[in-house]
Backbone as a printed PyTorch tensor [residue, N CA C, xyz], in Angstrom:
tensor([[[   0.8470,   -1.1580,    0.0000],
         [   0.0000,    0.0000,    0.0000],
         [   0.8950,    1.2240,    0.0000]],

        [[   0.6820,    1.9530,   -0.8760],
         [   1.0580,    3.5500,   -0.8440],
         [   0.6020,    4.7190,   -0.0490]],

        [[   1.7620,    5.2690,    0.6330],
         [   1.3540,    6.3480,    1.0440],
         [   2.2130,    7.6060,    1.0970]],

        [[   1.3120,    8.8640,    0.7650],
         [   1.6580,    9.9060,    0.2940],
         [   1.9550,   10.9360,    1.0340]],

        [[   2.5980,   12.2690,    1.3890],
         [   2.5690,   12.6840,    2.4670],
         [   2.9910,   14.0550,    1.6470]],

        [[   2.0630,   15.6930,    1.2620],
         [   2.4150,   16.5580,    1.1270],
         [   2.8850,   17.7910,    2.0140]],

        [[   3.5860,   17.9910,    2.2090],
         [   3.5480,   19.2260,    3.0860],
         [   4.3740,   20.2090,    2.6210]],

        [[   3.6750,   21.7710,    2.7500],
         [   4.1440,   22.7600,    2.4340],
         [   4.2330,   23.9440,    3.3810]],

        [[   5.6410,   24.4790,    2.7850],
         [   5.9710,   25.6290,    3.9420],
         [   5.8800,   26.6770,    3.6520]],

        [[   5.4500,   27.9220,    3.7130],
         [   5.6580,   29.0690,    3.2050],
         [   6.2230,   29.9340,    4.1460]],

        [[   7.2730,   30.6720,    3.3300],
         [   8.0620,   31.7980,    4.0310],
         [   7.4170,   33.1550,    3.9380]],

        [[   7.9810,   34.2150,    4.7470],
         [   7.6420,   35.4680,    4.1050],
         [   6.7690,   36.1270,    5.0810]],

        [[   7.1640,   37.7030,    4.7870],
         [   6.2860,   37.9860,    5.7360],
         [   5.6150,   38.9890,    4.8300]],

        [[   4.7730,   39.7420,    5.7080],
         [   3.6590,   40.6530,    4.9710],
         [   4.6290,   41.8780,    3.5570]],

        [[   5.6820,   42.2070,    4.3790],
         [   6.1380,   43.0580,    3.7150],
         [   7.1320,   42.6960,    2.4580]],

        [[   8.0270,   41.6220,    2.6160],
         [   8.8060,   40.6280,    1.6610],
         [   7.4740,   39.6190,    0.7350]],

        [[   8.5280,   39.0180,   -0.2430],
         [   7.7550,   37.8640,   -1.0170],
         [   7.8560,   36.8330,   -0.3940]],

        [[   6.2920,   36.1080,   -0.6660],
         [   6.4260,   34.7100,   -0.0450],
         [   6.6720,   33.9990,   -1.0850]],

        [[   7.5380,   32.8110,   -0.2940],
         [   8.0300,   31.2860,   -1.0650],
         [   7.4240,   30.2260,   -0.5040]],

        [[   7.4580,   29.5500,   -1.2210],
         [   6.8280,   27.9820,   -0.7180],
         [   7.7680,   27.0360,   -1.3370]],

        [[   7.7210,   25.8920,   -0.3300],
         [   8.7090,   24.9790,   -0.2160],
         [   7.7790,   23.8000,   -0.1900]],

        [[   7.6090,   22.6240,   -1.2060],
         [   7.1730,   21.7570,   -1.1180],
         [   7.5280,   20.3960,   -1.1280]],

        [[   7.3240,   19.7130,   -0.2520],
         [   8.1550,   18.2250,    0.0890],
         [   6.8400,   17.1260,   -0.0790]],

        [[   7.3480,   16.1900,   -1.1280],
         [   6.2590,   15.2100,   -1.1440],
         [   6.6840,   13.4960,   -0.7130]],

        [[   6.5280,   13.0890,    0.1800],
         [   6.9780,   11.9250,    0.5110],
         [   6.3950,   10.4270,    0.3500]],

        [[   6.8610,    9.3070,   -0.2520],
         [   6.0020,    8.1220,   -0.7640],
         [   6.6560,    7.3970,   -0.3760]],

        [[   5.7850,    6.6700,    0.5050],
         [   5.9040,    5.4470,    0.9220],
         [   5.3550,    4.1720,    0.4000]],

        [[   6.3850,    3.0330,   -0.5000],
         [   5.9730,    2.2620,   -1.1360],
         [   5.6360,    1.0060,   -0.7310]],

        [[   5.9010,    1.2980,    0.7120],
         [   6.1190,   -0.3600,    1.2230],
         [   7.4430,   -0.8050,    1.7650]],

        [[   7.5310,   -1.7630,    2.5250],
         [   8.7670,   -2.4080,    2.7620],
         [   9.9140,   -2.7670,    1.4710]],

        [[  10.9550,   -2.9310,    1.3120],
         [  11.7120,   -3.3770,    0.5430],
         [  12.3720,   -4.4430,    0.7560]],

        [[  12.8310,   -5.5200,   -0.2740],
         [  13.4290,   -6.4830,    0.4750],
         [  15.0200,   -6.2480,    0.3540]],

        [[  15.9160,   -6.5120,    1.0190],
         [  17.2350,   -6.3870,    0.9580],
         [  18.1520,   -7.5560,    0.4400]],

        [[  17.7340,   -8.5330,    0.1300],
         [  18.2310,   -9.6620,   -0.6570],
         [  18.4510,  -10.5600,    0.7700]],

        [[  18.3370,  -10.4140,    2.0800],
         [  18.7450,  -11.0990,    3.5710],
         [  18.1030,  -12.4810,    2.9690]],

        [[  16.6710,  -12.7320,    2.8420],
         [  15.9680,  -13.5670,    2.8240],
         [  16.5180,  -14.6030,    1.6620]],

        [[  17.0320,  -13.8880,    0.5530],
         [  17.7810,  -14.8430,   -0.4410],
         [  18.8610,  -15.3230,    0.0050]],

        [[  19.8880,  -14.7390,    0.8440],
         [  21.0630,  -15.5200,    1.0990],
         [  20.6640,  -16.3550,    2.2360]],

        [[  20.2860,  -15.9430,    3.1670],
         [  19.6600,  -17.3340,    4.3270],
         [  18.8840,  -18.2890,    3.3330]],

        [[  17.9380,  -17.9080,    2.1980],
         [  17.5490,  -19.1220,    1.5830],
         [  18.5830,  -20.3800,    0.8920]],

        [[  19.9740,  -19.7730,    0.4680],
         [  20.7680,  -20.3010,   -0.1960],
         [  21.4860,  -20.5380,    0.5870]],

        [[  21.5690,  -20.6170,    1.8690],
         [  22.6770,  -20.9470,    2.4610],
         [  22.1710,  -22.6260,    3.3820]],

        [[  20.5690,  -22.1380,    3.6640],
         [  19.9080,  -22.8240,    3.8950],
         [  20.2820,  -23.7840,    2.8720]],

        [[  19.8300,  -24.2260,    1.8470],
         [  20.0770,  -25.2110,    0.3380],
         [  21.5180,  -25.8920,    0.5560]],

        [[  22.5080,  -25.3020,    0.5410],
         [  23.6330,  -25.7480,    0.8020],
         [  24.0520,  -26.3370,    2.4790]],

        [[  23.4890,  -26.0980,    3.3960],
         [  23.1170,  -26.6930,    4.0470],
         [  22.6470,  -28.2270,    4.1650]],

        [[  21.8350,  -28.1310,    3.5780],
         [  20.4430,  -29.5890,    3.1200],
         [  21.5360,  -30.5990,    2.2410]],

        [[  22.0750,  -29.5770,    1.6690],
         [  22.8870,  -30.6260,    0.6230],
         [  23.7930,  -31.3920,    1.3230]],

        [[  24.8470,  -30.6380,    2.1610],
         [  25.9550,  -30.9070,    2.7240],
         [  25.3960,  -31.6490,    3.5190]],

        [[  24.0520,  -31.9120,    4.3100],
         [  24.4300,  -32.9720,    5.1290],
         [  23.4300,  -34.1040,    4.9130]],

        [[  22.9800,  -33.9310,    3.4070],
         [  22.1810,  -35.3540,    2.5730],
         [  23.5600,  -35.6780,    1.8190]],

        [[  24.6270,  -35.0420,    1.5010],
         [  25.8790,  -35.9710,    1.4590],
         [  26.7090,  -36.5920,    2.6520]],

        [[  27.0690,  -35.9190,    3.9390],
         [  27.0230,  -36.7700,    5.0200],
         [  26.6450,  -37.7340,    5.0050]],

        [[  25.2790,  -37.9520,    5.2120],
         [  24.7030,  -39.0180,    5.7610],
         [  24.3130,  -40.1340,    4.6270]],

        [[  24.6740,  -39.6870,    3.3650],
         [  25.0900,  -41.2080,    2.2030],
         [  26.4080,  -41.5310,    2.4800]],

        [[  27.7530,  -40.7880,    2.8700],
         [  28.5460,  -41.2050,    2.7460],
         [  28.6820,  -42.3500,    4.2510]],

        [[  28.5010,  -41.7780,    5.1090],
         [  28.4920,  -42.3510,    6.4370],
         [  27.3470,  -44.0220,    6.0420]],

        [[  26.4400,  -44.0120,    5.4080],
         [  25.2980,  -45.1020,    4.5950],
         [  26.4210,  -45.9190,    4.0670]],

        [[  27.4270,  -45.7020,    3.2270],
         [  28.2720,  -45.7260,    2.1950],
         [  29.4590,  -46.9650,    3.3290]],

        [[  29.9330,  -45.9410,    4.0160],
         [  30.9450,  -46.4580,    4.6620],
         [  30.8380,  -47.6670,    5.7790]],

        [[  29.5860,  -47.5530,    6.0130],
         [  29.0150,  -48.7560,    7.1490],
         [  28.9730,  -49.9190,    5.9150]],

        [[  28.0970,  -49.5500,    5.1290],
         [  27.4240,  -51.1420,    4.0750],
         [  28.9770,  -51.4080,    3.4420]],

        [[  30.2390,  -50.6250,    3.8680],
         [  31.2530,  -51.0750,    2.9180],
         [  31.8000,  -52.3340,    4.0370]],

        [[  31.9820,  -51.6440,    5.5660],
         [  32.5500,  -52.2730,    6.8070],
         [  31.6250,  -53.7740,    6.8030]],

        [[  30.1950,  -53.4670,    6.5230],
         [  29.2370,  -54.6060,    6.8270],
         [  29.3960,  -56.1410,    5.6120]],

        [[  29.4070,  -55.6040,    4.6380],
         [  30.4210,  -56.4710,    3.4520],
         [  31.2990,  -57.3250,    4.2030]],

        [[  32.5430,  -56.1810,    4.2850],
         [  33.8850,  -56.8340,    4.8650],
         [  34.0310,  -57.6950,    6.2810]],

        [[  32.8530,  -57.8640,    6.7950],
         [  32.7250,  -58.4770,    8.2470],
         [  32.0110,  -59.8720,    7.7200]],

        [[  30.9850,  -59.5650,    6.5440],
         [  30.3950,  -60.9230,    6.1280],
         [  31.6110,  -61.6720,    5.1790]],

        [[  32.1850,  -61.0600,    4.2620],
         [  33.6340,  -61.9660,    3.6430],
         [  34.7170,  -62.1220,    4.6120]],

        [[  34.9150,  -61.6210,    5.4700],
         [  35.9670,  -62.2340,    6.9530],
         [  35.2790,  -63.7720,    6.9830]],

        [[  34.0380,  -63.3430,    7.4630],
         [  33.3470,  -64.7350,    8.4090],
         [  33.0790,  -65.8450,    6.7370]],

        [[  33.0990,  -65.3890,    6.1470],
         [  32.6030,  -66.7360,    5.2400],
         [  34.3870,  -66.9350,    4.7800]],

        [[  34.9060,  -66.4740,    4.2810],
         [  36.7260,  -66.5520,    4.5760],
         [  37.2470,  -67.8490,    5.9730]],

        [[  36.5280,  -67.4840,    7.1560],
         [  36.3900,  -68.1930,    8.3870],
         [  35.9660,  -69.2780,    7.9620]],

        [[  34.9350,  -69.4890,    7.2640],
         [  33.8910,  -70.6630,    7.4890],
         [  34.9960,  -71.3740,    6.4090]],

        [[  35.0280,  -71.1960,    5.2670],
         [  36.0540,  -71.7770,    4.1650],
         [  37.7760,  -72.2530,    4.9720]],

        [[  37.8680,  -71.6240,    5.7930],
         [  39.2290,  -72.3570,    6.6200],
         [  39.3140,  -73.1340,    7.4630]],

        [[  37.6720,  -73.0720,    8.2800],
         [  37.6680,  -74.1160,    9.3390],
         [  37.2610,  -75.2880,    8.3320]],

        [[  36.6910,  -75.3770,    7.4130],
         [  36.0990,  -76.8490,    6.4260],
         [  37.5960,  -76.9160,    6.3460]],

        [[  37.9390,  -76.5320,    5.5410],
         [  39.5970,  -77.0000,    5.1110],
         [  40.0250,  -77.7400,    6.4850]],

        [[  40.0860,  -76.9950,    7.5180],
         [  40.8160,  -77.9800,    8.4630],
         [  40.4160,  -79.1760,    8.8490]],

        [[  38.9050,  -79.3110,    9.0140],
         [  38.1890,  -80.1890,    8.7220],
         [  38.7400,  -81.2070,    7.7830]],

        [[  38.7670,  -80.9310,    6.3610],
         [  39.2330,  -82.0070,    5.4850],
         [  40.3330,  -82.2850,    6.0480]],

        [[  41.2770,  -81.8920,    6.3210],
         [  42.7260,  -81.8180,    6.5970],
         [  42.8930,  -83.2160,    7.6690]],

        [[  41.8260,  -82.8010,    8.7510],
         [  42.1120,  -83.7310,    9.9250],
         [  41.3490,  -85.0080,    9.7710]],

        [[  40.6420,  -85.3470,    8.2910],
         [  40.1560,  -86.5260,    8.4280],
         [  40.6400,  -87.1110,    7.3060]],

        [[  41.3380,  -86.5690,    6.9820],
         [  42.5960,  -86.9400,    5.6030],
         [  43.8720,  -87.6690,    6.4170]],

        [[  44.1780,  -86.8560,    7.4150],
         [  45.2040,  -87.2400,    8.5960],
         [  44.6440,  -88.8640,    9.4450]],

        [[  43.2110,  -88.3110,    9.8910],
         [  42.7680,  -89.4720,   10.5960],
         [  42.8490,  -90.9070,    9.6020]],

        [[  42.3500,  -90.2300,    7.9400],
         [  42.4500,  -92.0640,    7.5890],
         [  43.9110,  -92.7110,    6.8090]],

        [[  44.6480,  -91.3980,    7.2190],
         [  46.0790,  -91.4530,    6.8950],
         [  46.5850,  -92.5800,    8.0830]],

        [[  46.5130,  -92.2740,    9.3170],
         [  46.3630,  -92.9080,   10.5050],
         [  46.5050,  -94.0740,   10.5530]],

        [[  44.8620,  -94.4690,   10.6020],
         [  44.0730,  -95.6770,   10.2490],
         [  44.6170,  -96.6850,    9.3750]],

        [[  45.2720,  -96.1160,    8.1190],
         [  45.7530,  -96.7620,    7.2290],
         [  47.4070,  -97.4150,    7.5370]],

        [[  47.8670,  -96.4660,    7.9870],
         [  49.0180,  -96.8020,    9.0990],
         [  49.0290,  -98.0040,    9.7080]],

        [[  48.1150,  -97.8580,   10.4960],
         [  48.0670,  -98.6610,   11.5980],
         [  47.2260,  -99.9350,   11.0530]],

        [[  47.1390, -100.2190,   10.1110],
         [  45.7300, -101.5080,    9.3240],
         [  47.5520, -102.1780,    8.5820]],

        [[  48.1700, -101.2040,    7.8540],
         [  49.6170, -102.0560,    7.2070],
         [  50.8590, -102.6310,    8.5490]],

        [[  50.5870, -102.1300,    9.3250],
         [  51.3360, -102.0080,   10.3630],
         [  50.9040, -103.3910,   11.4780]],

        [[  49.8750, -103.6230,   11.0830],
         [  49.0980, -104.8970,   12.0510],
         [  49.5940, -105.6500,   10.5930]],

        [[  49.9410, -105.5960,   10.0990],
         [  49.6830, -107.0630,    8.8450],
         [  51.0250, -107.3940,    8.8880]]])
């Protein structure tokens, strides 16, 4: 909303010339100062920076969580091996001891 504001002064007295001085003042409203755009953009970069955080941190767990399931199946593949190992030994043994009685 606009608002207008005239006011006039006049000088002078009876015996001199009078002058008038006129001042007109408009008021257009608030203005914006660009504040609201840079808090908006800073805001944005904000949002961004920490929706990349929190993929990378997503990122770095499912990488650790991987590497804990190929440890343990790595595990599981060495204890079978030993497994074979000791019943390869046992009928190594056995066999020993069957030529060894004869």
């Amino acid at each position: 909303m606009s608002e207008e504001r005239i006011t006039t002064v006049e000088t002078g007295d009876s015996a001199g010339p009078n002058t008038a001085h006129t001042t007109i003042i408009r008021d257009d409203g608030p203005r914006s100062s660009g504040a609201g755009w840079l808090i908006g953009i800073v805001l944005v970069i904000a949002l961004v920076a920490g929706f990349l955080l929190v993929t990378q941190t997503s990122t770095s767990e499912a990488a650790k969580d991987n590497a804990i399931a190929e440890a343990a199946g790595n595990v599981g593949d060495a204890a079978k091996s030993v497994g074979n190992a000791a019943q390869n030994a046992g009928e190594a043994v056995e066999n020993a001891a069957k030529n060894a009685g004869n």
